[in-house]
C-alpha positions in Angstrom: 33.5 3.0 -4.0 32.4 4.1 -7.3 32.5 7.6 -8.8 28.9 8.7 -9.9 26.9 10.7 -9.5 22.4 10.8 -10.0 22.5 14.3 -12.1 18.8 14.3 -12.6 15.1 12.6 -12.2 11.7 12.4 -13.2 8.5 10.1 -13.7 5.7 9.6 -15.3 2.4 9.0 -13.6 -0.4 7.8 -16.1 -3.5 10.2 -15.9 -5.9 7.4 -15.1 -6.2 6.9 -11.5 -7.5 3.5 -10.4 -9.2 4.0 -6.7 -9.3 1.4 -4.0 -13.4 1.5 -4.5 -13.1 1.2 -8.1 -11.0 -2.2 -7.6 -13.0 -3.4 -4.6 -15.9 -5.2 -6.8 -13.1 -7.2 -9.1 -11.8 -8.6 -6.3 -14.3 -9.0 -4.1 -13.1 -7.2 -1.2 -14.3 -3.9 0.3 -11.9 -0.7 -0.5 -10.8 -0.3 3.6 -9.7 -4.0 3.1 -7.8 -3.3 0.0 -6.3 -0.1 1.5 -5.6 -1.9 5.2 -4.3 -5.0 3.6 -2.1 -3.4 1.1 -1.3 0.6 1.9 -2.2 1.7 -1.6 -5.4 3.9 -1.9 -4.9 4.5 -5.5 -2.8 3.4 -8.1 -2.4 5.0 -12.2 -3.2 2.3 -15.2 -1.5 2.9 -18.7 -3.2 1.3 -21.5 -0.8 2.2 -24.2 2.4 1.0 -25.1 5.5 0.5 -22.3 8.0 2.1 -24.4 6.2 5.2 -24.6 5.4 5.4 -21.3 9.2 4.7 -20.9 9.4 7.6 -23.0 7.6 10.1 -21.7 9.6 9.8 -18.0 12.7 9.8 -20.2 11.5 13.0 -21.7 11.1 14.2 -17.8 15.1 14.7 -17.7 14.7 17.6 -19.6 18.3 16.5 -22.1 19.7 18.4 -24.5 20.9 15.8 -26.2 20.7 12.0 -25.9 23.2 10.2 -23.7 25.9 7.5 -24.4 23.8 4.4 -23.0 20.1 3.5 -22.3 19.5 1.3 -20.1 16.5 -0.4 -19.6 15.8 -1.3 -15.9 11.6 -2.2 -16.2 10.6 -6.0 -16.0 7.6 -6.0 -18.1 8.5 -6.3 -21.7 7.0 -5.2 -25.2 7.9 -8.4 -26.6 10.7 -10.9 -26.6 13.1 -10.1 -29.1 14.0 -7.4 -30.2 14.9 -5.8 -26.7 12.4 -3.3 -24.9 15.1 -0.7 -24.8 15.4 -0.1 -28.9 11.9 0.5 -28.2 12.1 3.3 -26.2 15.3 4.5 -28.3 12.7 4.4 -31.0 10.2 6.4 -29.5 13.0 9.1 -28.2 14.0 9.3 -31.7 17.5 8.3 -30.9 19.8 5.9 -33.4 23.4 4.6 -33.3 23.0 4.4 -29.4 24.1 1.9 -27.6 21.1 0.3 -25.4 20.1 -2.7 -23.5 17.8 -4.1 -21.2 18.9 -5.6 -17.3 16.6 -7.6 -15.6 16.0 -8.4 -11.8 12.3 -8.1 -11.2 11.4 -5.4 -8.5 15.3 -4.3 -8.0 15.8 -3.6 -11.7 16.8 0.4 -11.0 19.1 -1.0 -8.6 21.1 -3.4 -10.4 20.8 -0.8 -13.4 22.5 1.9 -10.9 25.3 -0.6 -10.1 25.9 -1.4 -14.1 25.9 2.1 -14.8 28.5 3.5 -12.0 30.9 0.3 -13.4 30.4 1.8 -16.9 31.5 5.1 -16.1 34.4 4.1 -14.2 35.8 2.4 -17.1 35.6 5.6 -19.2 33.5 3.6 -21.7 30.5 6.0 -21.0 30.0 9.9 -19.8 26.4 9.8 -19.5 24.2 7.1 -18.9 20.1 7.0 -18.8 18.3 4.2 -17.2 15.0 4.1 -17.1 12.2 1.4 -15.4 8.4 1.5 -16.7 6.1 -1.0 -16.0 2.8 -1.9 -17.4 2.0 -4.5 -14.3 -2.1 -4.1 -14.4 -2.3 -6.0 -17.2 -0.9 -9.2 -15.4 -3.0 -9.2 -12.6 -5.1 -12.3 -10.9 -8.4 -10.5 -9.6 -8.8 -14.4 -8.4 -5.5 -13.3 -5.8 -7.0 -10.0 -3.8 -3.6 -10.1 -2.2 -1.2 -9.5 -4.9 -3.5 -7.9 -7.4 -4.5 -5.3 -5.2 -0.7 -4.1 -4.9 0.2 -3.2 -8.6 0.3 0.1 -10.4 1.8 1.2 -13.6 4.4 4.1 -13.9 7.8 4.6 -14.9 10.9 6.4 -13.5 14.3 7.6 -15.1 17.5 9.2 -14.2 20.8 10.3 -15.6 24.2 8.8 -14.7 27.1 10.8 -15.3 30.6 11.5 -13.2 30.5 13.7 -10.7 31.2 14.7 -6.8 28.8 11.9 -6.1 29.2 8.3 -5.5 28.0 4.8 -5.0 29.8 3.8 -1.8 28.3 0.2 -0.9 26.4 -2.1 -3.0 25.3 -5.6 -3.0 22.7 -7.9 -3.5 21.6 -11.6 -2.2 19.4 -14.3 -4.6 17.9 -17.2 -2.3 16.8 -19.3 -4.9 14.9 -21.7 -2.6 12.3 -18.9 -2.3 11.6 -18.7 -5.7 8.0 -20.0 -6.1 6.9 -17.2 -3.8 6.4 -14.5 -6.2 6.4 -15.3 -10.1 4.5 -15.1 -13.7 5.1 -18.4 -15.4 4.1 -18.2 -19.1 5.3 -15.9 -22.0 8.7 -18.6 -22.1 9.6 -21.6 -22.7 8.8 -23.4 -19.5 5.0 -22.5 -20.2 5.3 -22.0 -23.7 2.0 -20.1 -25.2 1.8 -22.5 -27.8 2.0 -25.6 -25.4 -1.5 -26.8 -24.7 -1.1 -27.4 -20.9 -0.6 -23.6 -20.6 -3.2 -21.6 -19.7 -4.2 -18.3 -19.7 -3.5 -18.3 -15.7 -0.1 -19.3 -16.3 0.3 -15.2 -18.0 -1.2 -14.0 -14.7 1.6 -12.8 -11.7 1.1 -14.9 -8.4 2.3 -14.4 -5.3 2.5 -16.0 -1.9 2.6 -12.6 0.0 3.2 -13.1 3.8 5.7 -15.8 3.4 7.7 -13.8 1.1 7.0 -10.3 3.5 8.7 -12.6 6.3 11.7 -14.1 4.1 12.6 -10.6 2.6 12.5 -9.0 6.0 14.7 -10.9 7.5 17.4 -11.2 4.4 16.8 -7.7 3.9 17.4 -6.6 7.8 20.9 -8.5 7.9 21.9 -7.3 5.1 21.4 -3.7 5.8 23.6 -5.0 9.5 26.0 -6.1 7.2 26.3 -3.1 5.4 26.2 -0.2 7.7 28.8 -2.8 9.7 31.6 -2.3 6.9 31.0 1.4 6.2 32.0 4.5 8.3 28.3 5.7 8.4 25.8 5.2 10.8 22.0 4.6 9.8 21.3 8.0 11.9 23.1 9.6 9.0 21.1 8.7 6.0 19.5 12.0 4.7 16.7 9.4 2.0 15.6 6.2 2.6 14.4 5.4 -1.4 13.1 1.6 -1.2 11.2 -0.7 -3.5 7.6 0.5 -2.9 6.7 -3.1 -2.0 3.7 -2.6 -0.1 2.1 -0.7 2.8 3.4 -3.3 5.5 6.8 -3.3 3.8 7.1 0.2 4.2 6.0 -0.2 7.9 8.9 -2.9 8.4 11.7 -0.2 6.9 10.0 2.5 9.5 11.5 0.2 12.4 14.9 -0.1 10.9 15.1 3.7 10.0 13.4 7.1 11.1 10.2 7.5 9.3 11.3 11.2 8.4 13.5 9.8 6.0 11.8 7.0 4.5 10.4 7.9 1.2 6.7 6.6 0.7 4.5 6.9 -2.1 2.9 3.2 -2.3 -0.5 4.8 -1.1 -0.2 7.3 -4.4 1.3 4.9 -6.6 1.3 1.3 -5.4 3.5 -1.1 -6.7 5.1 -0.4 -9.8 7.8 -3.0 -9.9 11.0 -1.9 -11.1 9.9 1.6 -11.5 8.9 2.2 -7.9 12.2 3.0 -7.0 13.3 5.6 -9.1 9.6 7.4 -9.5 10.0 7.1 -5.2 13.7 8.9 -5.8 12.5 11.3 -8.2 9.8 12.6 -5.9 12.2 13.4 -3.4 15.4 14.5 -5.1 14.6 18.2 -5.2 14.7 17.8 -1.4 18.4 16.6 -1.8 21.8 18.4 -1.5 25.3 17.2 -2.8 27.4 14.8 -0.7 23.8 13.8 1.7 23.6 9.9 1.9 21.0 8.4 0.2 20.4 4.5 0.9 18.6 2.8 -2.3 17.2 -0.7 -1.3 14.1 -3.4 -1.8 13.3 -7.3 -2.7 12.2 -8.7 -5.9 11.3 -12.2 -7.1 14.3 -14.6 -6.8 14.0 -13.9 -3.5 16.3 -11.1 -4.1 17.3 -8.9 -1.8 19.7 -5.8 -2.6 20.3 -2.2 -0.9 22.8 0.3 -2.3 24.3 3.3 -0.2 25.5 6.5 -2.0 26.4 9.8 -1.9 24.4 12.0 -3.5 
């Protein structure tokens, strides 16, 4: 168990709402497919730069003064090098800050909470930011209705500090043997832009959607066994249910495992913004939380990853 605790939330939602009938003619399906298929009737496109929008949830917090650490917690990058995060530093105006960037796909707030609750119990940090944003429309394959009809951009952002709270179970799971199932191939070395053989689909994200549904399901329901097995809490007792906002059947699968008055659901608002689904999903619903409810924090990302965290809010 890790002292922590989430002393504040926010995100950004881009102002430009993308309906299910405005994306029915690029992919060639009918909007109550799109909405049936994937749960999301609408989902917000940024068009400008993913360190401002980083910035703009960041600015959500409300701070008085910048924290100790950023860290970076959104998959899709402004470039290689330098780092994303000394972007969004940038943009916040802050300097001399320490900042980096963690990546793990669709659990990236996850791992980021985990990083950040070690941190602070070594005393290197007081207060910690991590923030996820994601620009994902601009890597979708119209050509694959199933996947491209999931993604949304949006970011999400929370403050870290000590507290009365804590993180009282965490782990994760990588099955590597899964990991053709969802994955953008070009902008490194194995498909190199300047490389002639790579193409411009090779920039594009893929996805083979119900066999990776039925491989994180089943990872992702032992592990939550597993967990509520070695801890002195029963699932009855979770206040939140905060998950990756994966997809409309995804969110249906967590409904069977825990009482849909606590699962929090925004994919039909939102969609799937990667990384920062999970905090803009925990921000939505933090106001409705009081100090020492259980909160679980879990979802699957590209690996296959699966990961679920348990804390005390």
């Amino acid at each position: 168990m890790l002292s922590m605790t989430i002393a504040q939330t926010a995100l950004f939602a881009p102002e430009r709402v993308e309906t299910a009938e405005d994306l029915a003619p690029r992919v060639g399906r009918s909007a109550e497919w799109i909405r049936k298929r994937s749960g999301v009737r609408e989902r917000r496109i940024w068009d400008g730069p993913v360190e401002v929008l980083a910035a703009e949830a960041v600015r959500g917090l409300g701070l008085s003064e910048p924290p100790d650490l950023l860290i970076n917690c959104g998959l899709t990058p402004r470039q290689l090098i330098p780092d994303t995060s000394t972007f969004v530093a940038r943009e916040l105006g802050w300097s001399a800050m320490p900042c980096f960037s963690v990546h793990a796909t669709c659990m990236g707030f996850l791992v980021g909470l985990q990083q950040a609750a070690a941190l602070l119990a070594t005393g290197s940090y007081e207060r910690i930011v991590l923030v996820a944003a994601e620009r994902g429309s601009i890597c979708r394959d119209f050509d694959q209705p199933e996947s491209s009809v999931l993604i949304g951009d949006g970011a999400g952002a929370a403050l870290i500090t000590r507290g009365e709270g804590a993180l009282i179970d965490w782990r994760m799971k990588t099955f590597p043997e899964h990991a053709e199932l969802a994955q953008l191939e070009g902008c490194g070395v194995h498909r190199h832009p300047n490389d002639p053989e790579t193409g411009p689909g090779h920039n594009l994200f893929h996805m083979a959607g119900p066999r990776l549904y039925r491989h994180g399901l089943k990872h992702m329901t032992q592990m939550l066994d597993d967990l509520f097995d070695d801890v002195d809490i029963a699932p009855e007792q979770v206040r939140a249910v905060v998950p990756h906002q994966a997809s409309g059947p995804a969110m249906d699968a967590i409904v069977r495992y825990f009482s849909s008055e606590v699962v929090v659901d925004v994919v039909g608002a939102y969609g799937n913004c990667i990384a920062a689904s999970m905090p803009m999903a925990l921000a939505s619903v933090s106001s409705e939380l009081e100090r020492g409810d259980h909160v679980v924090l879990m979802g699957t990302g590209a690996g296959l990853s699966v990961g679920a965290a348990l804390i005390r809010w």
